[in-house]
VEXZA-723617 format. One line per field, with one value per residue (C-alpha): residue number from 0; residue in one letter; x, y, z. Coordinates in Angstrom, 2 decimals. Example, Ala and Ser with C-alpha at 12.3 -4.5 7.8 and 13.67 -1.06 7.14 Angstrom:
2
num: c(0/1)
residu: c(A/S)
px: c(12.30/13.67)
py: c(-4.50/-1.06)
pz: c(7.80/7.14)
***
This chain:
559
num: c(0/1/2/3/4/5/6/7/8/9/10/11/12/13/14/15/16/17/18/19/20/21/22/23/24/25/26/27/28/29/30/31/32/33/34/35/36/37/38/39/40/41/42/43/44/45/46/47/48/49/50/51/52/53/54/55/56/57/58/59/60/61/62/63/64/65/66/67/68/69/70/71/72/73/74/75/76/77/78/79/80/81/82/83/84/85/86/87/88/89/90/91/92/93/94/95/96/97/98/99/100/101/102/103/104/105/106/107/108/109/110/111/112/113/114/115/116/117/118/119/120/121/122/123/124/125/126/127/128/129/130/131/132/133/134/135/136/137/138/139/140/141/142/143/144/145/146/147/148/149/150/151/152/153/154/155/156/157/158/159/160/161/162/163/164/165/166/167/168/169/170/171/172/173/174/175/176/177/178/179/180/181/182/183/184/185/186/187/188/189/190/191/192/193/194/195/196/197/198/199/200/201/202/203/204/205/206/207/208/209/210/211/212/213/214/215/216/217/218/219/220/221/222/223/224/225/226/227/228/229/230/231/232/233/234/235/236/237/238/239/240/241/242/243/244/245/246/247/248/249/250/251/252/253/254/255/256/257/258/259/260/261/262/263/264/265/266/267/268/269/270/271/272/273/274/275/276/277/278/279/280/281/282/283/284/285/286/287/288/289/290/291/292/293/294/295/296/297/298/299/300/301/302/303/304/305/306/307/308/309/310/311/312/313/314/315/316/317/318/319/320/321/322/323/324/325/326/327/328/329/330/331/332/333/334/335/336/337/338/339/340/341/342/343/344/345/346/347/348/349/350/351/352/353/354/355/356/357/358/359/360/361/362/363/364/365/366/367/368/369/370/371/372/373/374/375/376/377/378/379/380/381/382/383/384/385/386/387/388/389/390/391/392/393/394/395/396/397/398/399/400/401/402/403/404/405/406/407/408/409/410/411/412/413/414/415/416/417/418/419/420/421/422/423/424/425/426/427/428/429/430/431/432/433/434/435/436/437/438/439/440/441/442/443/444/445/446/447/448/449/450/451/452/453/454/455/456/457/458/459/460/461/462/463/464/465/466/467/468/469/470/471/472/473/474/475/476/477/478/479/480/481/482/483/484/485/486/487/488/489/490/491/492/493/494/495/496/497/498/499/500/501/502/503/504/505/506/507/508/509/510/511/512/513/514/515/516/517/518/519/520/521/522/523/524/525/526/527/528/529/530/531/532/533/534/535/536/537/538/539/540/541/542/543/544/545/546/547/548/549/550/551/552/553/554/555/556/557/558)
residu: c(X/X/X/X/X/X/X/X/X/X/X/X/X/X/X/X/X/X/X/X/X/X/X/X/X/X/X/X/X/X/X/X/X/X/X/X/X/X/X/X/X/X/X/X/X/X/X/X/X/X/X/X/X/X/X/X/X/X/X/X/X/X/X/X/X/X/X/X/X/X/X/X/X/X/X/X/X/X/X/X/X/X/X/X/X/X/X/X/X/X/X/X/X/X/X/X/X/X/X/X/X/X/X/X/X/X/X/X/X/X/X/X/X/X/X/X/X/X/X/X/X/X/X/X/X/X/X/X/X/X/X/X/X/X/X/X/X/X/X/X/X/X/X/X/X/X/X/X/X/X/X/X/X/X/X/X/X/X/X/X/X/X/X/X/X/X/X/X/X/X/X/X/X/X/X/X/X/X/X/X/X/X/X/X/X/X/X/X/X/X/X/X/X/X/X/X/X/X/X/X/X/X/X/X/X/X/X/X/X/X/X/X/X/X/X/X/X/X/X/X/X/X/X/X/X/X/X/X/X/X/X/X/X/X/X/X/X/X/X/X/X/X/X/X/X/X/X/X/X/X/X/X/X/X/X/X/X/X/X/X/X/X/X/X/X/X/X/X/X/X/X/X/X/X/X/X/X/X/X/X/X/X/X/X/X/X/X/X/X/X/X/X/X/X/X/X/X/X/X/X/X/X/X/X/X/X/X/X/X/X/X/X/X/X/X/X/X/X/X/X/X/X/X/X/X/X/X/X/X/X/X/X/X/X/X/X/X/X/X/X/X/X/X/X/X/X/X/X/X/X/X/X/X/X/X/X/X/X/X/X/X/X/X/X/X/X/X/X/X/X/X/X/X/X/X/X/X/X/X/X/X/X/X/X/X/X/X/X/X/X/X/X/X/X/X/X/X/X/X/X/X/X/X/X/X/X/X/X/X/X/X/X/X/X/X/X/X/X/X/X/X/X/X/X/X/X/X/X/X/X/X/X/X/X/X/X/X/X/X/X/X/X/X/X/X/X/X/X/X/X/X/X/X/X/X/X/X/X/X/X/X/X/X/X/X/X/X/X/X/X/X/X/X/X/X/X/X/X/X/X/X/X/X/X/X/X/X/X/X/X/X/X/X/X/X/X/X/X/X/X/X/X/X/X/X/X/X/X/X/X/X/X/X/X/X/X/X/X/X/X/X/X/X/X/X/X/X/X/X/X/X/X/X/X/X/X/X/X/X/X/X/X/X/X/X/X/X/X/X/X/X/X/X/X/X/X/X/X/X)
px: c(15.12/15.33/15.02/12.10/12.63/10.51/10.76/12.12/14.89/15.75/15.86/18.64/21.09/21.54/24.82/27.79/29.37/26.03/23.85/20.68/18.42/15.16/14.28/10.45/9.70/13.96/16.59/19.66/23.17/24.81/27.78/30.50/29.15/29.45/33.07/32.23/28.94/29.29/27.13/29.48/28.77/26.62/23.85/23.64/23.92/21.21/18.55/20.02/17.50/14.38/12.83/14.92/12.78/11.86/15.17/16.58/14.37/14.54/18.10/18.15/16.74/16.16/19.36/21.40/18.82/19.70/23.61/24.19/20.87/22.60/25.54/23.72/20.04/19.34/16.24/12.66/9.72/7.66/5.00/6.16/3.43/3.88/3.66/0.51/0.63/0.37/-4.05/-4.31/-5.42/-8.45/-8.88/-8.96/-11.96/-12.83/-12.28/-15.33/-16.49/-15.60/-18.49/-18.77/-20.93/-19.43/-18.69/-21.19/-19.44/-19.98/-23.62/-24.22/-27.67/-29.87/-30.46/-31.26/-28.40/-26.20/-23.48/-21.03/-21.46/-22.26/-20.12/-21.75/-21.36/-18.82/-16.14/-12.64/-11.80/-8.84/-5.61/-5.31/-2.74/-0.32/-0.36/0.86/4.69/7.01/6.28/3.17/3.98/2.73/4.88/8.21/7.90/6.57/2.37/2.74/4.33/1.21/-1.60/-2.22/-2.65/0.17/0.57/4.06/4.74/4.18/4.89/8.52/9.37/7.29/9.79/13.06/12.05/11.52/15.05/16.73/15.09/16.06/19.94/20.35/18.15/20.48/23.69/24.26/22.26/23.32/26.78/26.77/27.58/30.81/31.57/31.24/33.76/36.17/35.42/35.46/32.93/34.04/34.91/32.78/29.65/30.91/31.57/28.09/26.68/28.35/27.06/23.61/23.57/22.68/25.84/24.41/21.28/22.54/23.83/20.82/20.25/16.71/18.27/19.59/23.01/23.34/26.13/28.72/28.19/26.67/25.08/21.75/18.83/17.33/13.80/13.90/13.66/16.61/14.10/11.83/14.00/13.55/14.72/12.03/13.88/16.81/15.24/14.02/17.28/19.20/16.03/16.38/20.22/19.74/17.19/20.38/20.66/24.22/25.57/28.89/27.54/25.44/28.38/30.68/28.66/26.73/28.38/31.74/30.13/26.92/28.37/32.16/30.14/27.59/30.07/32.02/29.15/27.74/30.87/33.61/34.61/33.69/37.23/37.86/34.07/34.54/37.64/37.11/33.11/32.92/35.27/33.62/29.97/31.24/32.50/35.93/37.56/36.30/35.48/35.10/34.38/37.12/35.61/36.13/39.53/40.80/39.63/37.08/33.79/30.55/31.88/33.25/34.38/36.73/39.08/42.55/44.01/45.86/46.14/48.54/48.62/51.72/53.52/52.96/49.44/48.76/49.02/47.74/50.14/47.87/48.68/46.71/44.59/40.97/39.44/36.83/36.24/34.06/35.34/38.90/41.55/39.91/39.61/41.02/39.95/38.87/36.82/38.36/37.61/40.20/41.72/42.43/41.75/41.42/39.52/36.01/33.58/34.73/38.40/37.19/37.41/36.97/38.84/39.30/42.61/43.79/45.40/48.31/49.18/51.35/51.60/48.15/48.66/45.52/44.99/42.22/40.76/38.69/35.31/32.55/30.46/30.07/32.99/32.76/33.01/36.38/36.61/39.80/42.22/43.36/47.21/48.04/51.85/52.87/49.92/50.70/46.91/46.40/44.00/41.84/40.58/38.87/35.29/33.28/35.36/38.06/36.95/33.78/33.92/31.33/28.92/29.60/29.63/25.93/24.58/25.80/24.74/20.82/22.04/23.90/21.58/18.78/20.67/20.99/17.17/16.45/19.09/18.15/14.28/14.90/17.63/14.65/12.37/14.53/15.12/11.30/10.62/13.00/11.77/8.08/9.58/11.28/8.23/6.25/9.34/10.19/8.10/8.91/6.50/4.12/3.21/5.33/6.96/3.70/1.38/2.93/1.60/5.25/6.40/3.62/3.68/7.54/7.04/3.55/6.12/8.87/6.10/4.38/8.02/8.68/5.64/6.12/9.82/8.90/6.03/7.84/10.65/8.61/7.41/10.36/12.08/8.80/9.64/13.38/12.25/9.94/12.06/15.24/18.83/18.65/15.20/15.64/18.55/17.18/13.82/14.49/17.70/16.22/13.42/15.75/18.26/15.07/14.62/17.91/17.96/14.06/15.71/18.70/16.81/14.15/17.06/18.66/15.38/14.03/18.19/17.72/13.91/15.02/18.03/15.08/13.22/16.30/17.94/21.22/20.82/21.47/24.62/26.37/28.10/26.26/22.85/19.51/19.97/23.32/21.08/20.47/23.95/25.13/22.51/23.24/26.74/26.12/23.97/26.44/28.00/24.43/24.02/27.08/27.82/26.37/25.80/24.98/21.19/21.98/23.45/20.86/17.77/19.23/19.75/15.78/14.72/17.27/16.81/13.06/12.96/14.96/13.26/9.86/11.00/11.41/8.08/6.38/6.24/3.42/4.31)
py: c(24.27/23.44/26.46/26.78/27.52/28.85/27.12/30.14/30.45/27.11/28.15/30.21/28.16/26.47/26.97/24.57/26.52/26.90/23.47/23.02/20.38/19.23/15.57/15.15/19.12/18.75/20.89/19.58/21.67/19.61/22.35/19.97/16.63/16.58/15.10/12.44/11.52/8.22/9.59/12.06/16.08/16.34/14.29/16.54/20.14/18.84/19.37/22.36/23.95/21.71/19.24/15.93/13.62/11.57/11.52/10.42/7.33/6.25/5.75/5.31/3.39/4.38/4.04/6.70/9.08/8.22/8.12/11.07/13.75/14.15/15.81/17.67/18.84/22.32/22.80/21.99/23.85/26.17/23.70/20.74/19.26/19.15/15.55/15.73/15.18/12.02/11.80/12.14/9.20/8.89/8.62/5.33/4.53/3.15/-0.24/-2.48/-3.85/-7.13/-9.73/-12.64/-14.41/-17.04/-16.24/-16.59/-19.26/-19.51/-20.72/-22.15/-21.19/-22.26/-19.00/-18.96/-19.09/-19.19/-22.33/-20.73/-20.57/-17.08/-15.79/-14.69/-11.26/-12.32/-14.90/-14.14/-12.00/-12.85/-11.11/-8.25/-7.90/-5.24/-2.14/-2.28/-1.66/-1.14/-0.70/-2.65/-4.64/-7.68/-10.73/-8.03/-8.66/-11.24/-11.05/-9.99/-6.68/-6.62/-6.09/-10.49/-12.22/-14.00/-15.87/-15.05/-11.81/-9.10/-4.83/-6.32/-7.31/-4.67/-2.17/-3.96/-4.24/-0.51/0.10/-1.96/-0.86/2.58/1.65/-0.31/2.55/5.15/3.38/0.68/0.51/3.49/1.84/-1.70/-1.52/0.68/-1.59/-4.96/-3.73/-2.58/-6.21/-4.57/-3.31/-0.72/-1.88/0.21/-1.25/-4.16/-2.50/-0.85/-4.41/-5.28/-1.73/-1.99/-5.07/-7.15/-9.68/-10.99/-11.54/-14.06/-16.98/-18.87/-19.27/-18.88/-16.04/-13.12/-13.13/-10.18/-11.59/-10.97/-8.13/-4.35/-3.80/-3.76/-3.80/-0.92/-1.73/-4.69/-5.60/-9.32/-10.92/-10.36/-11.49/-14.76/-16.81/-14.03/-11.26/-13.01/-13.78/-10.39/-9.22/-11.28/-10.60/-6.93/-6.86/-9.27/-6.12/-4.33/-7.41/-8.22/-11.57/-10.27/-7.64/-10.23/-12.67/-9.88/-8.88/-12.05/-14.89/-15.84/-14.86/-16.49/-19.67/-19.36/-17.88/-20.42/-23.19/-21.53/-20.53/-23.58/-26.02/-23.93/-23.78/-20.82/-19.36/-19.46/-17.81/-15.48/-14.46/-14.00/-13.78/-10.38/-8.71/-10.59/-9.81/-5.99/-5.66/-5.53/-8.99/-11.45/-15.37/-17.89/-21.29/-23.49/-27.00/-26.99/-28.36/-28.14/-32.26/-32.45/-30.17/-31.66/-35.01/-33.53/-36.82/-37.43/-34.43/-34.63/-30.95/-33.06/-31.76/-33.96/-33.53/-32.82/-35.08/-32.66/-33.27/-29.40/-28.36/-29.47/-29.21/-28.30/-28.60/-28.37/-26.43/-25.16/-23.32/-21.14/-19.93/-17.08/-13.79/-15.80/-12.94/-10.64/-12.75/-13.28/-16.82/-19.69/-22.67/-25.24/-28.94/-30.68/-34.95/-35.73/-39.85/-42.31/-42.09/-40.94/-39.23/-40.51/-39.26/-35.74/-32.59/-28.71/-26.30/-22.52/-21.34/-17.82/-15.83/-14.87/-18.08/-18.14/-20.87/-18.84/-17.54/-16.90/-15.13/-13.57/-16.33/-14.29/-15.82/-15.88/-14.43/-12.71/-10.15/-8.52/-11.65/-11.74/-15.77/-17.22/-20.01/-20.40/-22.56/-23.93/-24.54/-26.18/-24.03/-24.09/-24.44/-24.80/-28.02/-25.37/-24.47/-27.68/-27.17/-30.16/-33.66/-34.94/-36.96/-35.35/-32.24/-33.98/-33.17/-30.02/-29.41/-31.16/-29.18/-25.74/-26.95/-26.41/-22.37/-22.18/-23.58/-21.29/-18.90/-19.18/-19.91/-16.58/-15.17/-17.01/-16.16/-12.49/-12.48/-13.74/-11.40/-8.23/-10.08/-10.10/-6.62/-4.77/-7.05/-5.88/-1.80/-2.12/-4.00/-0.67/1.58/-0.10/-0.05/-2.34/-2.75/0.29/-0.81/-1.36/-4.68/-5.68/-5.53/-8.48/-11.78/-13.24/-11.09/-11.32/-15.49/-14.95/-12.73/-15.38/-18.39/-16.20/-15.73/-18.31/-20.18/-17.64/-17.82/-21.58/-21.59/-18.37/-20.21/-23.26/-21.11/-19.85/-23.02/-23.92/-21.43/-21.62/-25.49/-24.27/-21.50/-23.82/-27.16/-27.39/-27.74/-31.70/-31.92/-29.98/-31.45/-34.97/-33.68/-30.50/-31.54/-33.15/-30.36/-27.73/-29.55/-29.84/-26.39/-25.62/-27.05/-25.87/-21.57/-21.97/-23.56/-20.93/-17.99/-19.53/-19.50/-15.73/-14.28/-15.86/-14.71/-11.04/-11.09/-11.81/-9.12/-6.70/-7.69/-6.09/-3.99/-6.98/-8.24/-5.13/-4.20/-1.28/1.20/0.20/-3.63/-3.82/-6.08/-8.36/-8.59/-8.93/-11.73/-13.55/-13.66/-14.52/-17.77/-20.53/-19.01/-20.54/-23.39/-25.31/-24.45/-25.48/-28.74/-28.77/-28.76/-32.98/-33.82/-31.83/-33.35/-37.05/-35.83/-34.82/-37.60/-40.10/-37.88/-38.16/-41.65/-42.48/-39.78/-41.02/-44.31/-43.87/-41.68/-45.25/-45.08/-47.49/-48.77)
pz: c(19.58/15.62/13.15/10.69/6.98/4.67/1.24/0.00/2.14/1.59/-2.65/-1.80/-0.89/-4.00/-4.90/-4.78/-2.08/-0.30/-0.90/0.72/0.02/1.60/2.69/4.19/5.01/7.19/5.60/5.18/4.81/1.97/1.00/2.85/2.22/-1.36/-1.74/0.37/-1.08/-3.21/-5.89/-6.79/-6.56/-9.70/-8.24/-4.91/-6.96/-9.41/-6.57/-4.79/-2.73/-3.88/-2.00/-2.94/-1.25/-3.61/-5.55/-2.03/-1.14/-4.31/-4.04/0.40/3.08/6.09/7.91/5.73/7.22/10.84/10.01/8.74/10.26/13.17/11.64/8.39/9.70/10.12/10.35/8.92/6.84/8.38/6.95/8.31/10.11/14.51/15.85/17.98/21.89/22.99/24.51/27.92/29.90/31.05/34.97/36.75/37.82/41.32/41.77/41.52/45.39/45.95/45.21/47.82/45.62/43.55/39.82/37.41/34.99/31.19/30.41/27.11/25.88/23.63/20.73/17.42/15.19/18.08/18.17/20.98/24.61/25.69/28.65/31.92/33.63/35.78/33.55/33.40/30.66/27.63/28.04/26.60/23.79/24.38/21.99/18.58/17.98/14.77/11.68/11.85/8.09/8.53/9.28/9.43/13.52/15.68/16.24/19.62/18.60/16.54/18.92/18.24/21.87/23.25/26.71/27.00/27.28/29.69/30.05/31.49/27.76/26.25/28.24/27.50/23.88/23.73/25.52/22.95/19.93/20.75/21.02/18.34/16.30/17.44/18.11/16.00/12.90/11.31/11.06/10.56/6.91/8.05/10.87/8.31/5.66/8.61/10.10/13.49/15.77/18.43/21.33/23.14/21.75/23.46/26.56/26.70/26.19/29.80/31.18/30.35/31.95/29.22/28.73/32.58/30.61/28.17/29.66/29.57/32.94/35.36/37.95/36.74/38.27/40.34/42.65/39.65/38.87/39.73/36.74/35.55/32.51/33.09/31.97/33.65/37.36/37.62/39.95/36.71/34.30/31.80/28.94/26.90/27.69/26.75/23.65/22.70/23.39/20.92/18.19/18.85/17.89/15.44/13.63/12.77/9.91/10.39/11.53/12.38/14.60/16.31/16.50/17.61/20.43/21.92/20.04/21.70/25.33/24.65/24.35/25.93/29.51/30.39/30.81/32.94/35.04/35.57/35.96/36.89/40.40/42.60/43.18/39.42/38.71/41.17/40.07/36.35/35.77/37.08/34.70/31.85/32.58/32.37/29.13/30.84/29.14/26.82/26.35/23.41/23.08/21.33/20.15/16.85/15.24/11.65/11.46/14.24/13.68/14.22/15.30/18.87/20.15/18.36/18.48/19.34/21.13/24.25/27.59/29.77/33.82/35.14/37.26/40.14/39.36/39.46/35.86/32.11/28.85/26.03/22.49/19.79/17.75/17.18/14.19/13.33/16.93/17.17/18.97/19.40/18.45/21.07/23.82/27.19/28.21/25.71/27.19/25.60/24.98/24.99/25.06/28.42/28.49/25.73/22.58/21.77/24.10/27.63/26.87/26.71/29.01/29.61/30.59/31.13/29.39/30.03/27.30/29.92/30.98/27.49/24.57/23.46/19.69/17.70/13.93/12.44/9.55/6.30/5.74/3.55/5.74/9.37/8.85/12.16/13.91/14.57/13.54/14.63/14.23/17.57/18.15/21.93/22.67/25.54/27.28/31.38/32.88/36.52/37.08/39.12/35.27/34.86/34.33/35.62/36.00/34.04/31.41/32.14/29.46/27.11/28.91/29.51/25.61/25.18/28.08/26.16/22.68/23.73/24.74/21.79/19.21/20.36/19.80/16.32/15.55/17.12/14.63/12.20/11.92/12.78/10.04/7.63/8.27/7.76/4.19/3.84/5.41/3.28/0.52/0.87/1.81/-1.65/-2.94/-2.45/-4.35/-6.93/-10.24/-13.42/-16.72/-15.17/-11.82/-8.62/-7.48/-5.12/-7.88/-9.37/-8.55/-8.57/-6.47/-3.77/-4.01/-3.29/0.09/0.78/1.00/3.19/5.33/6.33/6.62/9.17/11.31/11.51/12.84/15.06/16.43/17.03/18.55/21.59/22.39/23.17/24.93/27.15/27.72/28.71/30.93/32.87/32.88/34.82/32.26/33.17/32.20/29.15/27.93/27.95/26.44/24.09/22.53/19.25/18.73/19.44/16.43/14.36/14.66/14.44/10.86/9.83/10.93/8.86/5.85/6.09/6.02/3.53/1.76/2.80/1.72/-1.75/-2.49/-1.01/-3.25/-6.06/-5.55/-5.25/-8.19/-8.80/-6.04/-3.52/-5.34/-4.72/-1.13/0.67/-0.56/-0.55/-0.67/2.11/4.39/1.92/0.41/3.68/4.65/1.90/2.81/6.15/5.14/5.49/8.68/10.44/8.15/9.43/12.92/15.60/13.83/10.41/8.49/8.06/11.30/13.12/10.90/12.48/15.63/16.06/15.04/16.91/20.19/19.89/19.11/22.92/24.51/24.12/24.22/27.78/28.21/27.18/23.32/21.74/18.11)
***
């Protein structure tokens, strides 16, 4: 049970060798924390047993608070006020009898003033929204966490959200900005991600697959589970504002795993999936070459058969591949037939089967990703690694682009509104010419225009993952592929966008590495690192518009 201070008692420890301070009515034990406290010593002795709250979140965000309480609270004021007990719920009432009578059915009526159809006793009644969540600042989550109506959501993602949220509050947050500069996250973060079941969770596919491994979401029943919860799971991490965290943890998998999955052959899947969907071993996809990015046909890493027939050569090389100096397997495309698309095909190389050397490349941006220039010498894989047909791997790469693409939008749009929530939090703080940041017209026409830029993509996002979590991977291929680009290109310019206006607002705060304006720095970084992969902003813009053109070409387009 926590102690209880008087303020008094707190006064007395305010001595360098005995440093108390108070943040909102907690105590905090400072004496040992002052070498290591960036500010220097002077800063912490200034306020010795006062109430430094103010002093503290002028300087602090929220996340230095979860970091470090856990090691320096000691207590709180015998004033602090007791959260209050959650209300008891009222008792369920009996259910209604069953009518055998049909329904009455809306009835328009004719009433003065009225222009709306007024509902009989027994129509269906709206959905009810589900009960607010966060922070509740407007536009800083989607409107469903906002007690707004949606029609695709239910208490199975209200649950997961809530499991997440509290993990990356607790685990993760606290210590991105550490984990960035070291350009590593633990490995046990990644671990816990195949524990908690949730790397099974982001393949993209319509059946949670529980045949690989024994683990499970807790929240979330696998015969429940769907591209939403996917979804919110990918948004949740993405809260903690880091790309490299993101990319650490979901971005190799999410996009080296699903082509495995779906074209590899069972002995191969069964063999290797089990150990990757638990955290155990690791997987990246290798496309990309040093001359070949967004034009995929025509790269040039050769894999020649044997004469046995029961092995491919590879040599070549691939660059910027995400995740690639930790992992185990790469799904690689590589030039098994002539030139251009129909020479092209996939396959599973395994880090042990030698010829495998890979070095850590230093980026712009997404520091934690663990990006990778990856070299294949005389690389012995068994033709059991193919994935699909030979000569068939390009379309094993378009089928994964859809998977991989949303992928970033979600990223993307979640990335843009932490750059507009801490915006508006600092908004509140921070006062220039006699009045805080919000009370300047500028400053509000800036966060109006990250807004409504956000809503737009969001909207346009769920849309679409409902199209892919109704429509069968053939289906949305051929369909999605150009809206999903379009979006593709709309999330990054609308990051790009939100990173810049939040760096604004923050002034020099955001152009310096770590305090209050680390997610924004870091953001800003991590701009161009969703800007050009996964097709760039101009090759997806033509893409849309080509792939929309044939699609509804064949739907029976009238010009």
């Amino acid at each position: 049970m926590s102690k209880t201070f008087t303020k008094d008692e707190v006064a007395s420890h305010k001595t360098k060798d005995d440093l108390w301070v108070i943040v909102d009515d907690d105590a905090y034990d400072l004496t040992k924390f002052q070498e290591d406290h960036p500010g220097g010593q002077k800063i912490l002795q200034r306020v010795a047993g006062k109430n430094a709250s103010k002093q503290f979140w002028k300087y602090h965000n929220e996340s230095i608070l979860k970091k470090y309480k856990g090691q320096l609270l000691v207590g709180s004021l015998d004033s602090k006020k007791k959260e209050a007990a959650p209300p008891t719920p009222p008792a369920t009432p009996p259910p209604a009898e069953k009518k055998t009578e049909a329904k009455e059915k809306v009835k328009p009526q004719a009433e003065s003033g009225a222009v709306a159809p007024v509902p009989g006793k027994d129509a269906e009644e709206v959905k009810e929204s589900m009960d607010p969540y966060g922070a509740m600042i407007p536009y800083a989550d989607p409107s469903w966490y906002q007690s707004y109506h949606s029609p695709y959501f239910n208490e199975t993602h209200v649950t997961l959200r809530a499991e997440i949220r509290e993990w990356v509050d607790n685990e993760i947050e606290p210590y991105v900005t550490e984990w960035d500069e070291a350009k590593k996250v633990p490995d046990k973060i990644y671990k816990q991600m195949g524990e908690r079941g949730y790397l099974a969770g982001l393949m993209g596919l319509h059946k949670y697959p529980t045949q690989f491994t024994d683990h499970r979401v807790k929240s979330v029943k696998p015969e429940d589970w769907d591209l939403f919860h996917e979804m919110i799971l990918t948004d949740e991490i993405s809260r903690a504002g880091s790309g490299g965290l993101v990319w650490n943890l979901i971005g190799g998998f999410g996009i080296g795993c699903p082509p495995l999955v779906k074209f590899g052959k069972k002995p191969l899947v069964d063999r290797i999936l089990p150990g990757i969907l638990n955290g155990e071993k690791r997987i990246c996809l290798a496309i990309t070459e040093p001359d070949a990015g967004s034009d995929v046909a025509n790269l040039t890493c050769e894999a020649k058969l044997t004469e046995d027939g029961k092995h491919y050569i590879v040599n070549g090389e691939k660059k910027w591949i995400t995740n690639g100096v930790w992992c185990d397997y790469f799904t690689t495309a590589v030039r098994t037939g002539g030139e251009g698309m129909n020479g092209v095909s996939a396959l599973l190389i395994e880090r042990e089967h030698g010829g495998v050397s890979t070095r850590k490349m230093d980026c712009q941006g997404v520091w934690a990703s663990g990006t990778t220039y990856v070299t294949f010498e005389d690389v012995k894989v068994p033709v059991e690694n193919l994935l699909s047909k030979e000569n068939q791997g390009f379309k094993v790469i378009m089928t994964n682009f859809n998977h991989e693409r949303i992928g970033i939008i979600i990223q993307c749009i979640r990335f843009s509104r932490v750059c507009y929530e801490e915006s508006v939090k600092y908004a509140h703080k921070r006062r220039t010419f006699g009045k805080k940041l919000i009370d300047h017209p500028v400053i509000r026409l800036k966060l109006a225009h990250m807004a409504r830029q956000i809503e737009a993509s969001y909207n346009w996002m769920e849309n679409l993952i409902y199209q892919c979590n109704v429509m069968q991977d053939t289906e949305a291929m051929l369909k999605l592929g150009g809206a999903i680009a379009g979006l593709k290109a709309q999330a990054t310019v609308t990051f790009e966008f939100c990173a810049r206006e939040a760096s604004q607002i923050f002034g020099g705060l955001s152009y310096s590495r770590g305090g209050q304006g680390a997610k924004v720095e870091r953001l800003y970084r991590d701009v161009r690192a969703y800007a050009i992969p996964g097709g760039s902003e101009e090759i997806m813009l033509d893409l849309s518009i080509r792939q929309a053109l044939r699609v509804h070409k064949a739907l029976g387009m009238k010009l």
